[in-house]
Backbone as a chain_set.jsonl record, in Angstrom:
{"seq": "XXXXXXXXXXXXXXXXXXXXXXXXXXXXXXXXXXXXXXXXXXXXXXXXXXXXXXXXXXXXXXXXXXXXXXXXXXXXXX", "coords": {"N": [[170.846, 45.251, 166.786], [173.398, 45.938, 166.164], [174.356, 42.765, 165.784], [173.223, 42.442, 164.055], [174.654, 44.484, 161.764], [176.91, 43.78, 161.908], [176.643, 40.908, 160.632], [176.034, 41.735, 158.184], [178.386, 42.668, 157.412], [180.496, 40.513, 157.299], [179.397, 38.861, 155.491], [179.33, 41.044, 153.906], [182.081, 41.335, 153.298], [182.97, 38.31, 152.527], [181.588, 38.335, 150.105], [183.228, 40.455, 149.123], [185.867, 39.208, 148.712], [185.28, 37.107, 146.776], [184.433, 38.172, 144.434], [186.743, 39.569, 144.166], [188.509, 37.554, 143.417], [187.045, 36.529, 141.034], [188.147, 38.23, 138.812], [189.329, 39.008, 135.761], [192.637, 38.088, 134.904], [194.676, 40.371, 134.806], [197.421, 40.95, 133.692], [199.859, 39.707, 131.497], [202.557, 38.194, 131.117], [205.517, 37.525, 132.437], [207.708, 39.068, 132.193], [205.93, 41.17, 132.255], [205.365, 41.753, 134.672], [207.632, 41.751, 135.957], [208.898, 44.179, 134.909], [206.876, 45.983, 135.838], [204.683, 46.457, 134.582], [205.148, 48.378, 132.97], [205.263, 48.546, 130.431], [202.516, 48.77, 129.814], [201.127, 51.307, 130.287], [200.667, 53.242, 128.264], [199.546, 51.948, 126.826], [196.582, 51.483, 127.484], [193.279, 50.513, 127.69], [189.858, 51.266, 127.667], [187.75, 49.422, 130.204], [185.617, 46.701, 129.264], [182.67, 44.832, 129.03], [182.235, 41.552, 130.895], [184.898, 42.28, 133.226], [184.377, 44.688, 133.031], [181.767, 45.18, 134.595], [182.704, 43.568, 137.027], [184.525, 45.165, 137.953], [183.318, 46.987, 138.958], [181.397, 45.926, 140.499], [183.325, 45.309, 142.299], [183.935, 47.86, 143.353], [181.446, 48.703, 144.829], [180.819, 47.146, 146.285], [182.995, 47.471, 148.241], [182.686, 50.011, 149.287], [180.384, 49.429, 150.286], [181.438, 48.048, 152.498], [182.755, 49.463, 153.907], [180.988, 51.344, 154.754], [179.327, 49.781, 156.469], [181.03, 49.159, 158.549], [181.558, 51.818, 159.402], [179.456, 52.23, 160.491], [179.006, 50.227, 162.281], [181.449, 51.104, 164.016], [180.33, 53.103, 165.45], [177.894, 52.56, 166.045], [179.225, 51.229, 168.472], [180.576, 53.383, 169.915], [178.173, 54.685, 171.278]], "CA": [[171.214, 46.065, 165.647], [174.964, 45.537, 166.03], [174.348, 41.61, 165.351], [172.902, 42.931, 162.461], [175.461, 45.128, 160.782], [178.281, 42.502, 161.874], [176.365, 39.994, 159.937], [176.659, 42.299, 156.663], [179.684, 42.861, 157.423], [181.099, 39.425, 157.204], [178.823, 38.825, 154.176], [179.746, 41.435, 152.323], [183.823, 40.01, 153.15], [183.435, 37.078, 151.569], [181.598, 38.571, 148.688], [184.568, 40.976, 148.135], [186.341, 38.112, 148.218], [184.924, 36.639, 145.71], [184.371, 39.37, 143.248], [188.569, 39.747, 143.196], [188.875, 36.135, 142.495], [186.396, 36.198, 139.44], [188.748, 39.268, 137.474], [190.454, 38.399, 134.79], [194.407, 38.411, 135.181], [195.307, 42.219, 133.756], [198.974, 40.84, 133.485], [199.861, 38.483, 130.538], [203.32, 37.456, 131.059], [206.093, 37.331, 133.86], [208.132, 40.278, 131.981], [205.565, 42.733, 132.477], [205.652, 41.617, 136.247], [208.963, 42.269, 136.412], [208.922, 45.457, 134.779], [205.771, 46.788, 136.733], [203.765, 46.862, 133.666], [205.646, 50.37, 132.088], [204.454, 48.751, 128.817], [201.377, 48.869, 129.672], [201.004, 52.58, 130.38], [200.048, 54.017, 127.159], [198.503, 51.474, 126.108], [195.548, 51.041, 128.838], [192.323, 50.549, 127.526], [188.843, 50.677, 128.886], [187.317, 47.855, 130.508], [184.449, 46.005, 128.615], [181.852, 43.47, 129.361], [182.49, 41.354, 132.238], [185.563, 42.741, 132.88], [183.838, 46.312, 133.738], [181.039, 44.482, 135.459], [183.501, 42.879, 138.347], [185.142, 46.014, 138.108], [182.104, 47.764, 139.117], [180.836, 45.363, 141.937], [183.706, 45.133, 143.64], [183.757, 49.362, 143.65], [180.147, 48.555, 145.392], [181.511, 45.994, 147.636], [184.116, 48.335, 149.309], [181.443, 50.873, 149.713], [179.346, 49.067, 151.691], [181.916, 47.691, 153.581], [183.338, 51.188, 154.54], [180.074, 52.051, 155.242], [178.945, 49.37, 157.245], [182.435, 49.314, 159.227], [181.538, 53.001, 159.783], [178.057, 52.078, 161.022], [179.296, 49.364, 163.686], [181.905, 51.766, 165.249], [179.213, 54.733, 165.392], [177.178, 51.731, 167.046], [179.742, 50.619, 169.17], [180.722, 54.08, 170.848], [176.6, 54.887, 171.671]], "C": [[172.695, 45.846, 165.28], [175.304, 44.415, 164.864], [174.345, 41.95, 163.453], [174.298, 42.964, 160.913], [177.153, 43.891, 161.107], [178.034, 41.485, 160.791], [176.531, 40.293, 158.379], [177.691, 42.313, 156.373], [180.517, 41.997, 157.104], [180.569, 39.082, 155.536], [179.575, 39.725, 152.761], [181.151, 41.327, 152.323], [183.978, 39.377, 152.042], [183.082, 37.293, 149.723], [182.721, 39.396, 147.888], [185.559, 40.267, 147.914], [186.647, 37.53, 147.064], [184.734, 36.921, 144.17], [186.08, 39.467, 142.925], [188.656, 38.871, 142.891], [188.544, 36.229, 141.062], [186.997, 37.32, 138.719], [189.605, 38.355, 137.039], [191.46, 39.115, 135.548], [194.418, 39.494, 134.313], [197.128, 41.982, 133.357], [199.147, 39.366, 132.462], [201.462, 37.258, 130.502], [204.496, 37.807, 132.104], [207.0, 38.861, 133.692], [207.239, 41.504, 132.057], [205.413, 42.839, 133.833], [206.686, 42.017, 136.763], [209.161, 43.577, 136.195], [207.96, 46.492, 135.546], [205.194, 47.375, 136.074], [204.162, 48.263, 133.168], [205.2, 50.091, 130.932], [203.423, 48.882, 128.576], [200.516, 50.641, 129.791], [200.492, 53.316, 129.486], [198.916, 52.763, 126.473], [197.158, 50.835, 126.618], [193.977, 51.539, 128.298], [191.193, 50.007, 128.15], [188.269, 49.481, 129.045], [186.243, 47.628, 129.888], [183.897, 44.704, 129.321], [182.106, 42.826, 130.582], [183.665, 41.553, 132.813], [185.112, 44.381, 133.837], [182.823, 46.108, 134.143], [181.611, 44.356, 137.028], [183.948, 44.302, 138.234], [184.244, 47.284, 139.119], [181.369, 47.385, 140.475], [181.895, 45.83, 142.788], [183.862, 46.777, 143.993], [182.712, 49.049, 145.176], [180.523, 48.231, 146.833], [181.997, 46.857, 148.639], [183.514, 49.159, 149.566], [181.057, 50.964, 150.513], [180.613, 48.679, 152.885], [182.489, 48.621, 154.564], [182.112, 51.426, 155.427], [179.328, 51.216, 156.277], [180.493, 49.343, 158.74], [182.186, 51.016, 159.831], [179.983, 52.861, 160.786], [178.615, 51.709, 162.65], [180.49, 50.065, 164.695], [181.247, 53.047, 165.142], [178.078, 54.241, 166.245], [178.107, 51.712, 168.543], [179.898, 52.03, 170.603], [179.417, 54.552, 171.265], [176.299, 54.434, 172.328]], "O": [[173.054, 45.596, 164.129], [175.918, 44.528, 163.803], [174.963, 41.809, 162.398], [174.66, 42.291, 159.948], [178.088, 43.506, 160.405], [178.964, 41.144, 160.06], [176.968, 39.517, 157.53], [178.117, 42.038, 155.251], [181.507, 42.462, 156.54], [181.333, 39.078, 154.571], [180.009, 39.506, 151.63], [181.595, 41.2, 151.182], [184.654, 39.561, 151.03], [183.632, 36.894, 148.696], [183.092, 39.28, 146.72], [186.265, 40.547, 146.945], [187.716, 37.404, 146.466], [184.832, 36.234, 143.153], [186.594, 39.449, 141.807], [188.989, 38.883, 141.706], [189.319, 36.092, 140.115], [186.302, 37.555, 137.731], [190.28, 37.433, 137.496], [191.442, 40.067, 136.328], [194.152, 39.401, 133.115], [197.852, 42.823, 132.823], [198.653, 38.262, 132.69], [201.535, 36.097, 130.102], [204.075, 38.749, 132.775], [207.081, 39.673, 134.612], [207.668, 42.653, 131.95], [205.318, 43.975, 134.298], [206.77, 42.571, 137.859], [209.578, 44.259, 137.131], [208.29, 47.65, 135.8], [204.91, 48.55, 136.308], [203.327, 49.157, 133.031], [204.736, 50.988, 130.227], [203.029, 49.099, 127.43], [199.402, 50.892, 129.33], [199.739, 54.194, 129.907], [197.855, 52.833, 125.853], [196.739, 49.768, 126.168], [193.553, 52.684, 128.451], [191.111, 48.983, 128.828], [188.257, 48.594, 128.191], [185.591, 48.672, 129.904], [184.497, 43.838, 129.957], [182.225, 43.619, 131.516], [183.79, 40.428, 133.297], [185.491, 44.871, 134.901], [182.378, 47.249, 134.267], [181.1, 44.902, 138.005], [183.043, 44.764, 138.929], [184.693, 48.215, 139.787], [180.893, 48.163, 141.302], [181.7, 46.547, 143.77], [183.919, 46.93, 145.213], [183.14, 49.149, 146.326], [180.526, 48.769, 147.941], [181.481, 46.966, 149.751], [183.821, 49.325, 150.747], [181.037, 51.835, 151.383], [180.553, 49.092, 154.043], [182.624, 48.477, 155.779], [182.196, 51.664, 156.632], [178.634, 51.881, 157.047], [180.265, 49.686, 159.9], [182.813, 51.281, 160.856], [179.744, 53.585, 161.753], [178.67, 52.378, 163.682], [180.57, 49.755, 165.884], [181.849, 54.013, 164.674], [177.397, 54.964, 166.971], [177.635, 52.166, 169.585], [179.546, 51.89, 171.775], [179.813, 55.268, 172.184], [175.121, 54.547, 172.668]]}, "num_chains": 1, "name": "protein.A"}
């Protein structure tokens, strides 16, 4: 059972991984890096299309991984 939830566990890793790679860049140019995006503050609109898709998995992602991470030490001390 352990094997198990280790094996999700790694899995679902790489998929959160993968899911932050595929977002778009939310930052357009080096001055709002520097500033720490303050211009962006009012003007923060919601996410659309794929975009609020990825936004949405990787929510999922971290979920499970909490929750399997909560599994395997709930295994581990038993």
């Amino acid at each position: 059972m352990q094997s198990l939830f280790t094996t999700l566990l790694i899995i679902d890793s790489i998929l959160i991984v993968i899911a932050t790679l595929m977002q778009p860049s939310k930052q357009q140019d080096a001055l709002s890096a520097l500033s720490g995006g303050a211009t962006d503050l009012f003007g923060k609109q919601k996410s659309r299309g794929f975009e609020a898709f990825m936004e949405k998995v990787t929510v999922v992602l971290g979920v499970l991984f909490f929750a399997f991470s909560l599994v395997l030490v709930y295994i581990g001390a038993h």
